[in-house]
C-alpha positions, 0 to 999 in steps of 0.5 A, a space after each residue: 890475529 890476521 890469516 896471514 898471521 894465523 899460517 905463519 904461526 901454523 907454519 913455525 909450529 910445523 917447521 918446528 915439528 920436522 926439525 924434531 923430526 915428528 910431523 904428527 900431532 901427539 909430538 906435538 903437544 908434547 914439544 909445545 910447551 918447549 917451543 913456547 918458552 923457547 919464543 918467548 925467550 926470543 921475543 922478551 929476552 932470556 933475562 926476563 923469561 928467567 925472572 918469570 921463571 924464578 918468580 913461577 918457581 917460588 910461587 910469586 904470582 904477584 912478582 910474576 905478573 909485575 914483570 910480565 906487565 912491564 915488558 907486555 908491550 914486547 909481547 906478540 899475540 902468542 907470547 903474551 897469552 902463553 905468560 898470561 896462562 902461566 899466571 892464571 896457572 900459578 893462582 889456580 894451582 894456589 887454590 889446591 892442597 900440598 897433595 893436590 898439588 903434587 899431583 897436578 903442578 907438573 901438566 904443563 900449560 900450552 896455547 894454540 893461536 890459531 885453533 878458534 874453539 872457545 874452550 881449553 882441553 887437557 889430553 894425554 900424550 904418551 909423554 904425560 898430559 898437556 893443557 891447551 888454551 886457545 886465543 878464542 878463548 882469551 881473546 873472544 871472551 875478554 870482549 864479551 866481558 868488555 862488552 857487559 862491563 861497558 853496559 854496567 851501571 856503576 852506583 858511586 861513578 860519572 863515566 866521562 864516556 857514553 854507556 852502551 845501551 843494551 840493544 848495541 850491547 846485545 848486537 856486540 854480543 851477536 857480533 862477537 859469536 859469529 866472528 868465533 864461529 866463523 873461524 876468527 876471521 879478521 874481517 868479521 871481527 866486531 868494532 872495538 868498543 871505546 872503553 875507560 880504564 875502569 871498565 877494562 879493569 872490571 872486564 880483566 877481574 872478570 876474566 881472570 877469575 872465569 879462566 881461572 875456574 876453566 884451568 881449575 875445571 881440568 886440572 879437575 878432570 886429572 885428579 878426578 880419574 876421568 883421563 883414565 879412558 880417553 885416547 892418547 893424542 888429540 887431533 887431526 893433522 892434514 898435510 903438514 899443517 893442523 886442522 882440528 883438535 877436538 877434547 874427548 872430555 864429553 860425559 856431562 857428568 864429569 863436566 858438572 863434577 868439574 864445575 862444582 869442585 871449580 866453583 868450591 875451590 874459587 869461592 871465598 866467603 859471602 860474609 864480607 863485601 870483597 868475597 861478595 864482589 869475588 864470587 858476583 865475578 866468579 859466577 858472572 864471568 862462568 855463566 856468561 861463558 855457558 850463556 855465549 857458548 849457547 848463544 853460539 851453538 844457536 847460531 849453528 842451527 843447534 837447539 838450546 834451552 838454558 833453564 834445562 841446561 844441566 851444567 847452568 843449572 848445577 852451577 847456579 846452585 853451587 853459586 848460592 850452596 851456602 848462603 844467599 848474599 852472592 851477587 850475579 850481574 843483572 848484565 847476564 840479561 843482554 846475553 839472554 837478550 842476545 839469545 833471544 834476539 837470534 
């Protein structure tokens, strides 16, 4: 998304606080979610939003994938990774118990466009709690996956297109860090690579999975009690217009309880090739998460040593708990590389 883009966003967010008559950033949260659906209903047409809903509320997220596939190209940035969202939450919520479910079903979904932080965050609002996912977050790590998926090395496959060596693999990685870093700024952003259809498919599995495991990570921090003594509200807003929102989801050991009970709820059995593929995606798609967060942090001037990073290492062993027959890509390895080059 283009600056200009990113304050008219930040502009119809607002305008759309002072018509509520609530310019802070609580009210905010709390009204986004509304705010959503009432642009996606502009966007796509109310027709079809109410197909998506109904399709949401009989728990189709087949239907509603269908649907929302086929009107895509209607959809803006933000509409489109608002619905995409809505899905990711249909498959995670699918993964949970009835109980679970009861509990957790009702957290509302938001996105924020123009926040270029490579996470989501649940917090709490006077209201009730609210997820926020960010275009980073989608849009970023979507190319990283494109980026290893292109440097695959298919074993029954011709690619009719050039693979990318794993020095330009690297360089794209680098690339993609500091166009994050630097605020997701237009001009910085990398060339897109020249992709097949099979290797956008392989990078969407990945990356459907990897947001799956993030939804599931803080729906985990709700059921788990650890909002029981954070603030209410996130951010700061700054003449009318918001100009950082933070998580204060920061104990590393409620990070790594998380991630595990994420990773059990995702995994399915290594005993058959479909759940050796699912869980190579699974653990893939989160360790090139932590790898390329690290790879950014060490752009920033921080130290990092991934061997001691205990929230890689604890998902590496919940990766292989049970049995040693799950797959991790051997293309991890560019974002070492990436790390190592930098």
């Amino acid at each position: 998304m283009v600056k200009a883009e990113c304050d008219s966003e930040e502009n119809r967010y607002v305008e759309f606080l002072r018509t509520k008559g609530h310019p802070d950033a609580v009210v905010f949260l709390n009204n986004l979610y509304e705010y959503l659906t009432i642009r996606a209903a502009e966007v796509l047409d109310p027709p079809i939003i109410k197909a998506l809903s109904d399709a949401e509320a009989a728990n189709d997220p087949d239907l509603f994938i269908d649907i929302f596939m086929s009107t895509k190209s209607k959809a803006e940035i933000t509409t489109g990774n608002f619905l995409y969202h809505r899905w990711i939450r249909m498959l995670t919520l699918a993964r949970y118990s009835h109980a679970e479910r009861n509990i957790i079903e009702s957290i509302p979904i938001a996105f924020i466009p123009f926040y270029p932080v490579l996470e989501a965050f649940i917090t709490r609002t006077p209201y009730g709690s609210i997820i926020c996912f960010t275009h980073a977050l989608n849009a970023v790590l979507l190319h990283v996956f494109m980026t290893l998926a292109k440097s695959i090395r298919f074993q029954h496959y011709t690619p009719k297109k050039p693979q990318l060596a794993a020095d330009a693999a690297v360089d794209q990685i680098i690339a993609l860090a500091r166009y994050l870093i630097g605020g997701c700024r237009e001009e910085e952003l990398p060339p897109k690579l020249d992709l097949e259809d099979h290797v956008v498919n392989i990078a969407d599995r990945i990356n459907n999975i990897t947001q799956t495991f993030i939804l599931a990570h803080e729906y985990n921090h709700f059921l788990m009690g650890h909002l029981k003594n954070t603030r209410q509200g996130s951010g700061i807003v700054t003449h009318g217009a918001f100009k950082h929102m933070e998580s204060y989801h920061t104990d590393l050991q409620q990070e790594i309880e998380a991630d595990e009970l994420a990773v059990r709820l995702l995994k399915k059995s290594n005993q058959t090739p479909d759940g050796i593929q699912h869980n190579a995606e699974l653990c893939g798609g989160v360790f090139a998460l932590f790898l390329f967060v690290a790879i950014c942090k060490k752009l920033l001037g921080f130290g990092t040593d991934v061997s001691r990073d205990h929230r890689i290492v604890k998902i590496y062993e919940s990766a292989f708990d049970d049995n040693d027959h799950t797959v991790i890509m051997k293309e991890l390895n560019i974002l070492m590389g990436a790390l190592d080059k930098i």
